[in-house]
N, C-alpha and C positions, 0 to 999 in steps of 0.2 A: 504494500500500500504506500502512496505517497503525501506523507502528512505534511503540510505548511501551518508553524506554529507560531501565533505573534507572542512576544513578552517583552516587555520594556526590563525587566532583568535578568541575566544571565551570567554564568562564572565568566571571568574572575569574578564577579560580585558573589556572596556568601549570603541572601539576606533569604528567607524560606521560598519565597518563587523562585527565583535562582537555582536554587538546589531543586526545589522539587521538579522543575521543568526538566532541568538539566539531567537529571538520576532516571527521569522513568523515559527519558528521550534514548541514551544510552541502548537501554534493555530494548527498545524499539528497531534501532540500528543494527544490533548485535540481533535481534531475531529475523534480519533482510528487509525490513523497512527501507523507505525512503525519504529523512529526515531534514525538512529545512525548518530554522528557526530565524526570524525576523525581531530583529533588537537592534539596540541602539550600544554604543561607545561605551562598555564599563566606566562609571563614575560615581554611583552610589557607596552611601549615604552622603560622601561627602561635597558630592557635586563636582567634585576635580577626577579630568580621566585618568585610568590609571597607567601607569607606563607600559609603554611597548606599543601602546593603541594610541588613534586617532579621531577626534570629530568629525569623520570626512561621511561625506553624500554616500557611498560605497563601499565598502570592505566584503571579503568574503575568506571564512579562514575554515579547515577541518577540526571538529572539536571530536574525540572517538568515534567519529564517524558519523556526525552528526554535521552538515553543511550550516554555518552560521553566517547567516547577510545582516551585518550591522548600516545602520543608516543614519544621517545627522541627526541631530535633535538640538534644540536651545535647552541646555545641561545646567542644572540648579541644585542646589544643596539640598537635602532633606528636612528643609524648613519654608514658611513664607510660602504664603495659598496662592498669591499670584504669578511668582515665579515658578512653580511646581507646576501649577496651570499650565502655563505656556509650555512647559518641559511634555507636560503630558499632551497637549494638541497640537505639538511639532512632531512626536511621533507619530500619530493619528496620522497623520498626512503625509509623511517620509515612510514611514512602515508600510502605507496602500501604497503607495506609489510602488514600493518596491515588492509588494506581492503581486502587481499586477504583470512584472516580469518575468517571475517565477517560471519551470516548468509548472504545466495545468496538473495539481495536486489531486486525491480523487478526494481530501478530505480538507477544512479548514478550521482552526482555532485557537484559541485565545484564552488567557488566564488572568482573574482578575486579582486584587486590586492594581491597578487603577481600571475603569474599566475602558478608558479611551482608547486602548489598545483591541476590548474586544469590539468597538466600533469600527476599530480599522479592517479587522480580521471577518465581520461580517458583510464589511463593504466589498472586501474582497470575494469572498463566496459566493454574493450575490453579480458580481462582475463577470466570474469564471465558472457559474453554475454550479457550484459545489456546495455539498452542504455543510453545514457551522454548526461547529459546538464550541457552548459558553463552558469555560471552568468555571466554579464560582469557588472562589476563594477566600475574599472575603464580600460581605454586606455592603459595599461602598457603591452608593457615597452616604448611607446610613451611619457607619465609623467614622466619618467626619464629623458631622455634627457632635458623636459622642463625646469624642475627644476635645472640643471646643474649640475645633479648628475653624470651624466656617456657622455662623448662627444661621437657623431654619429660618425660610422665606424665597425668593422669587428664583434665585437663582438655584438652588437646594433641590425644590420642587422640581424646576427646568431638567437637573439632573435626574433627578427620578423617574419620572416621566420616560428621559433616553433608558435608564436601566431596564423599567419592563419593558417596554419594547424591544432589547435583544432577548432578551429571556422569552419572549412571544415569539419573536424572528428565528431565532434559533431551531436547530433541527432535534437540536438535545444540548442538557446543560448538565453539566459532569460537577454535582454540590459536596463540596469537602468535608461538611457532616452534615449529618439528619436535620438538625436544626436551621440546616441552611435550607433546606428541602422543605421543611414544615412552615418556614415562614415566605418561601416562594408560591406554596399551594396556597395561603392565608389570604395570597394578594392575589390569586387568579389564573395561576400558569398551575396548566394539567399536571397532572402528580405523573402521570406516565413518559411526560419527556422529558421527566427528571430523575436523575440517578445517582446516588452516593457512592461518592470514591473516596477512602478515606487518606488522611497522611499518612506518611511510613516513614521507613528510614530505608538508609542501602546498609545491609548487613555484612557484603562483605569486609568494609570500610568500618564497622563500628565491632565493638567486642567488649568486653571485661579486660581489663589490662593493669599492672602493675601502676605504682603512680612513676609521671616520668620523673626520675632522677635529675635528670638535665636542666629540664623547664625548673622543678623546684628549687632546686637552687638558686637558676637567676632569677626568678620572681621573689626569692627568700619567704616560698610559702612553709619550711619547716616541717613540725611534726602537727598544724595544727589542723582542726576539724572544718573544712571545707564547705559553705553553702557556695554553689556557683550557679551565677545568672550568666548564661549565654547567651548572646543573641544582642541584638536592636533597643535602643536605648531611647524608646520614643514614647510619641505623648499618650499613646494605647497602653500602657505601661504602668503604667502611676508607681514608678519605681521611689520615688519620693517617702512612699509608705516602708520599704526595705531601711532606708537611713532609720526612720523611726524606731524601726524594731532594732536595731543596730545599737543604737543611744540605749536601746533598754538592756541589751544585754554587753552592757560598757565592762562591767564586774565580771562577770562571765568568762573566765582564760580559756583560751586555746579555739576558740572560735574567729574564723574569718567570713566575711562577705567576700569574694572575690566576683565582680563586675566582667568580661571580656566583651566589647561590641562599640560600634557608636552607632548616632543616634541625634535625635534632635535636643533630647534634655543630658545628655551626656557633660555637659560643661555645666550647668545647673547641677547635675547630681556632686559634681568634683567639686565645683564651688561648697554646695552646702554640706556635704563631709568635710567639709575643712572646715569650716565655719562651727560645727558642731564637735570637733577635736578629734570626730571617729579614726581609732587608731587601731580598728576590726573590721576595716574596708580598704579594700585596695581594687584601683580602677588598673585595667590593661586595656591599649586598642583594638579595635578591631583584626584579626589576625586572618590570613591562607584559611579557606575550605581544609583542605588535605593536613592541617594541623590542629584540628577541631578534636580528632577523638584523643591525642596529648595534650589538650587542656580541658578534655572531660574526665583522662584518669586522675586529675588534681581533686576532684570532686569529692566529697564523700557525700553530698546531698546534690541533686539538682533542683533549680528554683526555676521553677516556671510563674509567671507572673503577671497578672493583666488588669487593667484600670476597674474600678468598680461601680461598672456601669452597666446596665440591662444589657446596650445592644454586644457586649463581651461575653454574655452566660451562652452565644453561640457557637465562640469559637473553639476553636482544635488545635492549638500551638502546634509546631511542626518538633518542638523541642523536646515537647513530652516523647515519641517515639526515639530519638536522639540516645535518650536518656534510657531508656527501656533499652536498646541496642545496648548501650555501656552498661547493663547492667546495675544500674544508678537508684537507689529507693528515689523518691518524686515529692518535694515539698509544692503542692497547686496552692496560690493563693489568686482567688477567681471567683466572677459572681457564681452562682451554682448553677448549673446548666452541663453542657455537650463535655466540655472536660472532668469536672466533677465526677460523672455519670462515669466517663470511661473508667478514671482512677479506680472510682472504687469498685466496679465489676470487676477490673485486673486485679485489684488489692496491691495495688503497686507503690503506696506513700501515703503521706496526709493532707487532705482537702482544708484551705482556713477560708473564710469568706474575706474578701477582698475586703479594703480599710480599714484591716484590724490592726494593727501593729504589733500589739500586744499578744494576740492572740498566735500572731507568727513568731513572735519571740520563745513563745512557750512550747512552740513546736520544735523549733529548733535546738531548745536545750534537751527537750525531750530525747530527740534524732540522736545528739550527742550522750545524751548520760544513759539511752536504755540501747546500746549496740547491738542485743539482743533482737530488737524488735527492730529495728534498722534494719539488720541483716535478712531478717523476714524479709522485709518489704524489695530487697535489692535482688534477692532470691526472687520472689515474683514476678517482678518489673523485667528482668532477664528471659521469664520464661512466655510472657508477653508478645518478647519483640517478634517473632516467627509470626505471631499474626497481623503484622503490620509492618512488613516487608517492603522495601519499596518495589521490588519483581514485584508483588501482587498486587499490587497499585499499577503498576505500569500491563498489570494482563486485564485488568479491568476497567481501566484507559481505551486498551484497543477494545476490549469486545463494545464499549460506548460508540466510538468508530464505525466497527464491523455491523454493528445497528444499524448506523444513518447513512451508510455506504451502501449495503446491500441488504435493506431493510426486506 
């Protein structure tokens, strides 16, 4: 089959589109697919590209076998609604443009957030008679508002508006959980052209592993006990509440916060750990995809973490499976909802309701002083990850395809 994929992010970037496109695109190629991916100049989060690459109209490189055609865009930080704007409707127009030269695909699609990309991907569809599938990734542009990036009103609406209409347009929309699916039926789109895919991880890549010796040392994380937030440092996040719990367990020895990522509140978060003297937090930057499961063995907890807000009881962090890979017990602090839910069917860690501070502080001593029940939960979370595979993500991907292909 010949799949043309739009995504405004792709590795080098590391952010959960990126990888997820990229990992189940892989198992596509490697099974005789015909993989092209349409994206733009690695430059996330920070908005600067990153070496080796260029801004240009055209690129075309082999990624394992995957054909990648990058295209210009007007390139902006991962902050500020109106420059991201522009970032996102420079692709829209550089990305069609460059699917309309493509060899003629027999399938077409797109992954959201953001979803301008999947307008480009359905423009294209409709241009080369093919049919389109929406990923839905996340809720946007409903998580903007959450976040208080853009207040409700004319423009808001305007977006809304375009979103159900690809979800109507579309031939099938591939929802990264149930609750994405349940709240697409709520607004009017048939439950039957919608199908949950869930995240995964790539397993060969992820494992239980010693801690690295190497890293530990030069980060000088020691002999101490490890909460680690991976990942995006942004305003879905409300990592601000971690500092809290942080402060609370000031007394507490041999406990670290350890940070790895950036992000739009990433300089906010460093500013106010210093400001608050926390000397049980240590920020690192963003680091290489391919050096992610060497600073998940630093771990002895993983902290998954999301603002506490209704439209977040949807989502399905890409890191909880990450984490389940490494064999990682799971500290979730999240409204209750799609994550929640899984944790505890896996019995993989401990659930605290988002804006608790306290109440995650007390988890985490917990984590540390009963290693017994720790060990349970790392035990479990390990025996998890086989069900969330990224192969099986990526075989349930194509039969979404093999649906609207040769329905």
């Amino acid at each position: 089959m010949k799949i043309l994929f739009f995504t405004e992010n792709f590795p080098p970037e590391t952010n959960a589109a990126a990888t997820r496109v990229f990992e189940r695109a892989v198992y596509w190629a490697r099974w005789g697919h015909e993989v092209t991916v349409i994206t733009c100049a690695p430059n996330f989060p920070h908005g600067k590209v990153f070496d080796g690459y260029r801004n240009a109209w055209h690129q075309v490189e082999d990624m394992s076998g995957i054909r990648v055609v990058r295209v210009k865009t007007f390139i902006a930080a991962n902050q500020g609604v109106v420059r991201r704007s522009l970032d996102f409707l420079s692709f829209l127009v550089t990305g069609f443009v460059a699917g309309l030269f493509q060899a003629k695909p027999d399938v077409v699609a797109a992954t959201s957030p953001q979803f301008f990309a999947a307008v480009a991907g359905w423009a294209v569809g409709v241009c080369r008679r093919r049919p389109f599938v929406f990923e839905l990734g996340d809720l946007w542009p409903n998580s903007i508002s959450a976040v208080g990036a853009m207040k409700k009103g004319l423009l808001l609406s305007l977006m809304e508006k375009v979103e159900l209409f690809l979800y109507r347009r579309s031939a099938a929309v591939a929802a990264l959980t149930q609750a994405f699916k349940d709240n697409l039926v709520s607004r009017g789109i048939p439950a039957e052209k919608i199908y949950v895919v869930l995240n995964g991880v790539d397993l060969p890549r992820y494992g239980p592993r010693p801690k690295d010796a190497d890293l530990s040392a030069d980060w000088d994380i020691g002999d101490k006990f490890v909460i680690g937030y991976l990942g995006t440092h942004g305003m879905a996040h409300g990592l601000i509440n971690v500092l809290k719990a942080a402060e609370k367990l000031a007394d507490e020895q041999g406990i670290l916060f350890l940070f790895v990522g950036a992000g739009a509140e990433r300089e906010m978060l460093m500013t106010e750990a210093k400001r608050r003297g926390l000397t049980n937090v240590m920020f690192q930057p963003a680091q290489p995809k391919e050096k992610m499961p060497e600073i998940w063995s630093l771990c002895d907890v993983a902290l998954i973490h999301l603002k506490d807000s209704p439209a977040f009881a949807d989502v399905l962090p890409s890191k909880i499976f990450e984490a389940m890979g490494m064999g990682l017990p799971i500290l979730l602090v999240s409204p209750d909802g799609e994550a929640s839910r899984l944790l505890a069917k896996r019995q993989a860690g401990v659930w605290v309701q988002a804006g608790d501070p306290a109440a995650m502080a007390a988890a985490v001593a917990d984590f540390k002083n009963d290693r017994e029940k720790t060990k349970t939960y790392a035990e479990a979370s390990l025996e998890a990850a086989p069900l969330h595979s990224r192969e099986a993500q990526a075989k349930e991907m194509m039969a979404v395809f093999d649906t609207v292909v040769r329905p």
